[in-house]
NUGUGU-281168 format. One record per residue (C-alpha): residue number from 1; x negated, y, z. Coordinates in nm, 2 decimals. Layout:
<nodes>
NUM,X,Y,Z;
...
</nodes>
This chain:
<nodes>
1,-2.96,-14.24,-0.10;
2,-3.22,-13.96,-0.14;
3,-3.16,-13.68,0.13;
4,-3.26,-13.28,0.10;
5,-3.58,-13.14,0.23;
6,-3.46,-13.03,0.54;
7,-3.78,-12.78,0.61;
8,-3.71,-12.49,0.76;
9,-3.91,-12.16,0.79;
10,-4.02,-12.24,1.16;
11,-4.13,-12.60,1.09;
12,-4.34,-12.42,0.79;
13,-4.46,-12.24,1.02;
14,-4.54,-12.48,1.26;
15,-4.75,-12.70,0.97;
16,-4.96,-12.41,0.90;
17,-5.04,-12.35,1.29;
18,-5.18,-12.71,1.27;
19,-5.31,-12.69,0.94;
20,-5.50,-12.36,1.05;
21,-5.63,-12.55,1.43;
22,-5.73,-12.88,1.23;
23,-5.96,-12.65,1.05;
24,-6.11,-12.45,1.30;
25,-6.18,-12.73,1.52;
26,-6.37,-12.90,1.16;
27,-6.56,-12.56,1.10;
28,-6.70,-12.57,1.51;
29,-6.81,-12.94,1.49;
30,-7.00,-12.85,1.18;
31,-7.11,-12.53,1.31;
32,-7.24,-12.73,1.66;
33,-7.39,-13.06,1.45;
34,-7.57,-12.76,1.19;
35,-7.69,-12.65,1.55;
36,-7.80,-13.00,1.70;
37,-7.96,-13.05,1.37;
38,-8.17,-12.70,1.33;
39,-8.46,-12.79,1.57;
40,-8.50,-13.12,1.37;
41,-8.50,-12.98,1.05;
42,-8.71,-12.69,1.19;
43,-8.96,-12.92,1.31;
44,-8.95,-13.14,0.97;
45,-9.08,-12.86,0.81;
46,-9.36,-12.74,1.09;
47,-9.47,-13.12,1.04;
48,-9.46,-13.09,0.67;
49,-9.70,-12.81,0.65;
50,-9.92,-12.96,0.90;
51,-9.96,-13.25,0.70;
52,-10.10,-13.02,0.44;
53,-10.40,-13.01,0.68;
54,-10.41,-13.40,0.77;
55,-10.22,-13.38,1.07;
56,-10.04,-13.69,1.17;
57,-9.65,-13.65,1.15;
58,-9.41,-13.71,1.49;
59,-9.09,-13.59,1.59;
60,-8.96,-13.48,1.87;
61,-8.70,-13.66,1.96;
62,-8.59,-13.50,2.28;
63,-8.50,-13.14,2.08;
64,-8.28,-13.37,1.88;
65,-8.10,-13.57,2.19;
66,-8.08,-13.25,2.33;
67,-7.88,-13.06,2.02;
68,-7.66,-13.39,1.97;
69,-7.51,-13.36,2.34;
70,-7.49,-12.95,2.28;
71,-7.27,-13.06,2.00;
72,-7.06,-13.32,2.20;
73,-7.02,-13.14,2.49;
74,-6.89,-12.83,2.26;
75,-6.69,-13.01,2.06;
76,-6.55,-13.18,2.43;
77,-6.47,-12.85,2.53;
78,-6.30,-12.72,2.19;
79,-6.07,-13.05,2.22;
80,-5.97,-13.00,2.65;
81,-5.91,-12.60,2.53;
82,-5.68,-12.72,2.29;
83,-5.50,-12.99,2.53;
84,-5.43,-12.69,2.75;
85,-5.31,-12.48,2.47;
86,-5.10,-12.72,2.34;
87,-4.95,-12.76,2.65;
88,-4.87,-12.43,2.75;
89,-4.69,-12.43,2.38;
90,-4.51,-12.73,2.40;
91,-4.36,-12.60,2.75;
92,-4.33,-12.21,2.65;
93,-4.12,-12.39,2.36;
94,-3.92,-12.63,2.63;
95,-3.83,-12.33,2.79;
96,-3.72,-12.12,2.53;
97,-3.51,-12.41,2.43;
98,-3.32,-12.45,2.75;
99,-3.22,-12.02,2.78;
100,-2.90,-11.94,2.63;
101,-2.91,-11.73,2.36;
102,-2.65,-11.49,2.19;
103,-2.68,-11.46,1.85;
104,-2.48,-11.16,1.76;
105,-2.73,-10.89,1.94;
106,-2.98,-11.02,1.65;
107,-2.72,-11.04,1.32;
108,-2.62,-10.81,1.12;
109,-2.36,-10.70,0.86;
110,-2.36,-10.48,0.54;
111,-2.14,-10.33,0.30;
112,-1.98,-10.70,0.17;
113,-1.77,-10.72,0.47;
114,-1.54,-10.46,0.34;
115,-1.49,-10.70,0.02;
116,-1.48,-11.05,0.22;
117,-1.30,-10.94,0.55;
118,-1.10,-10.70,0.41;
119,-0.70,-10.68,0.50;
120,-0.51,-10.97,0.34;
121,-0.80,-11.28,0.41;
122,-0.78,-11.52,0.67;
123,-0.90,-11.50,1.04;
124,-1.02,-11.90,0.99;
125,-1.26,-11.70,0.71;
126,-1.35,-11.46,1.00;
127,-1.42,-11.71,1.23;
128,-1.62,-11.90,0.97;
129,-1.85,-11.57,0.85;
130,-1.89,-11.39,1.13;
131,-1.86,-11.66,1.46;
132,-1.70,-11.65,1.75;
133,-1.55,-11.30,1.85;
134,-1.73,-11.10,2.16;
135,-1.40,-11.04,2.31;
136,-1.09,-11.11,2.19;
137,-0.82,-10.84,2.35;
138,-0.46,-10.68,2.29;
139,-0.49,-10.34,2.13;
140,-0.25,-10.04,2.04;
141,-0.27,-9.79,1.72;
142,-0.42,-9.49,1.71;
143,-0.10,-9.36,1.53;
144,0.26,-9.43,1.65;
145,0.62,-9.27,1.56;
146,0.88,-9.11,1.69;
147,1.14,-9.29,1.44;
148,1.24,-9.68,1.33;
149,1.36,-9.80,1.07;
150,1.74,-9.96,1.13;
151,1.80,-10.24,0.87;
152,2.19,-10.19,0.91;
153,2.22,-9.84,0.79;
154,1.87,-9.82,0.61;
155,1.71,-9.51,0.76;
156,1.49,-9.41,0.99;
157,1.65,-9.35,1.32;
158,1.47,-9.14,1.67;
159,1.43,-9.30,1.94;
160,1.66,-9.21,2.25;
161,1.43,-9.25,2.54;
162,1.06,-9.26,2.59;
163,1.09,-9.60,2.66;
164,1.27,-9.73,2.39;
165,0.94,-9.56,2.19;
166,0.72,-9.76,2.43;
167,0.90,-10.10,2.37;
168,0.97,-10.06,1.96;
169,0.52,-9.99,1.99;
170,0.49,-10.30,2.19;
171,0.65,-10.55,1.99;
172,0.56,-10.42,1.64;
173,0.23,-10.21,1.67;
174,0.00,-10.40,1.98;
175,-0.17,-10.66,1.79;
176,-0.45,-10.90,1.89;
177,-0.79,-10.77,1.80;
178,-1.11,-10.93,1.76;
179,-1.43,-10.78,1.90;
180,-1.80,-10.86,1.72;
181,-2.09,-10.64,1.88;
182,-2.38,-10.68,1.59;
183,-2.70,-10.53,1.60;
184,-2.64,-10.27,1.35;
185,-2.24,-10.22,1.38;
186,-1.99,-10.29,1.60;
187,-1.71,-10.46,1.41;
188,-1.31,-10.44,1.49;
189,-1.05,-10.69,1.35;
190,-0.71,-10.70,1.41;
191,-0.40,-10.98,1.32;
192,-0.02,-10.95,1.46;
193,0.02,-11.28,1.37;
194,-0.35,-11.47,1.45;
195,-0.34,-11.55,1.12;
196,-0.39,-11.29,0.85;
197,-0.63,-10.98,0.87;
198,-0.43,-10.67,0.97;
199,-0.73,-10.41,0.97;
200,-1.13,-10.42,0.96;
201,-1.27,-10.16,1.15;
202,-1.66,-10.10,1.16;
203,-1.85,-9.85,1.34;
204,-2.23,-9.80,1.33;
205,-2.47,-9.81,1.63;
206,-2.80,-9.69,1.63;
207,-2.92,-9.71,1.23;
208,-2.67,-9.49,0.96;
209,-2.44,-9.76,0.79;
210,-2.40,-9.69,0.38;
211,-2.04,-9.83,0.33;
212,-1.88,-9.86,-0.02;
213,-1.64,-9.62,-0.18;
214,-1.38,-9.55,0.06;
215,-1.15,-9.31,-0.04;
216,-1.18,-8.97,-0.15;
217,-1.49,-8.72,-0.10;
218,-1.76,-8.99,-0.19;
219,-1.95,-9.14,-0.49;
220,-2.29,-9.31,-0.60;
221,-2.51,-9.02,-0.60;
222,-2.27,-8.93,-0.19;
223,-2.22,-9.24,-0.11;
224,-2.05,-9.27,0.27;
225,-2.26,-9.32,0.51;
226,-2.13,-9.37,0.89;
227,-2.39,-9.16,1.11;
228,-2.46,-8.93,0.90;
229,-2.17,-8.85,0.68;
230,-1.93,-8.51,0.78;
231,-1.55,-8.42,0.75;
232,-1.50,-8.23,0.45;
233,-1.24,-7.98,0.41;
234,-1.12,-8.25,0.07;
235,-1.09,-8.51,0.31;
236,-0.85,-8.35,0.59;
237,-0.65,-8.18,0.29;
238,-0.29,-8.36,0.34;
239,-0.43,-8.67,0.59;
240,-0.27,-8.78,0.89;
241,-0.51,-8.64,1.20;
242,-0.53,-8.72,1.56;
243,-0.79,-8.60,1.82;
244,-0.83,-8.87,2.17;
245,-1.01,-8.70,2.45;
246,-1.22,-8.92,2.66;
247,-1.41,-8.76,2.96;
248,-1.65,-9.13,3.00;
249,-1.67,-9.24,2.59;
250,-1.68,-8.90,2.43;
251,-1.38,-8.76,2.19;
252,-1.29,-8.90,1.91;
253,-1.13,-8.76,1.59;
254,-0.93,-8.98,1.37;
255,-0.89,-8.91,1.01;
256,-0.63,-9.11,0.80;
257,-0.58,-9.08,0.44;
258,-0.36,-9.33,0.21;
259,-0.44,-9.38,-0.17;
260,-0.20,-9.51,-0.41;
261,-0.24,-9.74,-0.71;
262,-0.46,-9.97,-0.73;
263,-0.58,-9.98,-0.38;
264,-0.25,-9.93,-0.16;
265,-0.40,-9.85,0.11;
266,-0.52,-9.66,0.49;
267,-0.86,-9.54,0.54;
268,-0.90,-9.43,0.89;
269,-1.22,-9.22,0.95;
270,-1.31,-9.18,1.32;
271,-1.64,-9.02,1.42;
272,-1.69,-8.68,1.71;
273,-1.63,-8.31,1.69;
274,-1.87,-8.05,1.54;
275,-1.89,-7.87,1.83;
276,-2.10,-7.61,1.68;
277,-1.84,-7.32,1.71;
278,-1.69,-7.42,2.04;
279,-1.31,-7.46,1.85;
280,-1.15,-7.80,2.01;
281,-0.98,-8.02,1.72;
282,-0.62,-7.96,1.64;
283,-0.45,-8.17,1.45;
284,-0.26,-7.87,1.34;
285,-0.52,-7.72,1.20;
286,-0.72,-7.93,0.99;
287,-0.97,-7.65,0.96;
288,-1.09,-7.76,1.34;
289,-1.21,-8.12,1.22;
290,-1.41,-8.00,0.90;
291,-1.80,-8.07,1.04;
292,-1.70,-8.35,1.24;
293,-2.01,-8.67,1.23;
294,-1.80,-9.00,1.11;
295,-1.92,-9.27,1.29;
296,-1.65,-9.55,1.16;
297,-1.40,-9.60,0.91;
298,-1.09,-9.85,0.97;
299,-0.91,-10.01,0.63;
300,-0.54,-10.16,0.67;
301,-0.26,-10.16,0.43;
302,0.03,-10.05,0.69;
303,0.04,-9.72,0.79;
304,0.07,-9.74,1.17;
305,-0.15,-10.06,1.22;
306,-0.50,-9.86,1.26;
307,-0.73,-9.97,1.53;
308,-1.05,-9.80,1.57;
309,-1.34,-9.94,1.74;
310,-1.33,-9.73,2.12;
311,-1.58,-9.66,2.36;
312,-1.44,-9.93,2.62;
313,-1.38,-10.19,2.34;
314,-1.78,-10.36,2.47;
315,-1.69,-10.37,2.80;
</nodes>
């Protein structure tokens, strides 16, 4: 059975570094046997025109001796170069071998992970596209309520104490997340049940992130893009807002809009303040979060299960 080329880009590489030394180390022994040669040839042709004039012809051997051990002794010295060089390499490579590496500071992610890891796909998917998670954690919603839903009666009922509130968030809102630090993003994903995607959350990191069509306020010619995008005054218009204050990570507002058919879904943008006139957000005043930088967006089909990507998530 006939098996694939299994070549790879660094062995290429690899054949043309020897390709490349096995011709530099022909082109010196030619250059040091032209060299051993030139006296020879040089007196040849001395001899030759004395000849014209009836001179007896002799040649001198010890020029040529002489330029035949220039050439071995150079050519010696090319070859114990290379030993040493080759060494060096072969241990430079040993050692890079043997130090643990991490390969999500060097991989990174584009738009397609909205359309592969969006909410509904399988965490085994995750697992097999994007590797083994950073840090794998218990998170809580940006968004929680002050009602339940009672499936006797079929409404939506307050809670009586604070602590009910606390417990009803516990059990159906604190999900497991799973934390993926990429070059280019930092990446968010959340399942109750460690089996289905909840929420993909995605946050840029040092280059601006173009992202697809996410909700309203964008298109081809604006397209999203997380760094560099603002807060319109379209996109607070009727949204779900929430400002966190963090003295160590920096504030963070929290944008979250719902379309209807065909999508069915939460968009959750997140991003900082326009500080610009001094006015702290208010989620009562939608006004306050126009200007604000969005730095992430969060997609999830259930209105309370949005998890953005915090400060503290990398540590």
């Amino acid at each position: 059975m006939k098996h694939g080329s299994c070549l790879s880009p660094a062995n290429d590489k690899i054949r043309f570094h020897e390709t490349f030394l096995f011709a530099g180390h022909f082109f010196v022994m030619v250059l040091y046997l032209l060299q051993a040669a030139a006296p020879a040839a040089t007196q040849v042709i001395t001899q030759a025109e004395q000849n014209v004039a009836d001179k007896p012809f002799s040649l001198d051997w010890g020029n040529v001796l002489s330029g035949l051990i220039g050439a071995v002794i150079g050519v010696a010295l090319t070859l114990i170069a290379e030993f040493f060089i080759r060494k060096y390499e072969r241990n430079r490579d040993k050692r890079e071998r043997q130090l643990v590496t991490f390969p999500h500071s060097e991989r990174r992610i584009d738009e397609k992970i909205f359309d592969e890891l969006s909410p509904g796909h399988a965490i085994e998917l995750m697992k097999a596209v994007l590797g083994t998670p950073n840090k794998i954690f218990i998170d809580t919603p940006v968004f929680t309520t002050d009602f339940f839903y009672d499936k006797e009666t079929g409404v939506e009922l307050e809670f009586d104490t604070e602590y009910a509130k606390e417990k009803h968030s516990e059990r159906h809102h604190e999900t497991t997340a799973y934390f993926y630090d990429f070059k280019n993003a930092q990446v968010k994903i959340t399942s109750k049940n460690q089996e289905t995607i909840d929420s993909l959350a995605v946050e840029y990191k040092d280059t601006p992130l173009r992202v697809p069509q996410l909700g309203l306020g964008w298109d081809d010619e604006t397209p999203l893009v997380l760094g560099e995008s603002k807060v319109t005054a379209e996109l607070v218009d009727g949204c779900a807002l929430s400002y966190e204050r963090n003295m160590r990570y920096g504030d963070s507002i929290v944008i979250r809009l719902y379309t209807g058919a065909p999508l069915y879904s939460y968009y959750t943008y997140f991003g900082y303040p326009d500080w610009a006139d001094g006015a702290e957000p208010d989620p009562e005043k939608p006004e306050t979060f126009i200007g604000g930088i969005i730095t992430g967006v969060c997609v999830h089909i259930e209105e309370h299960r949005c998890y953005i990507i915090r400060g503290y998530d990398s540590l």
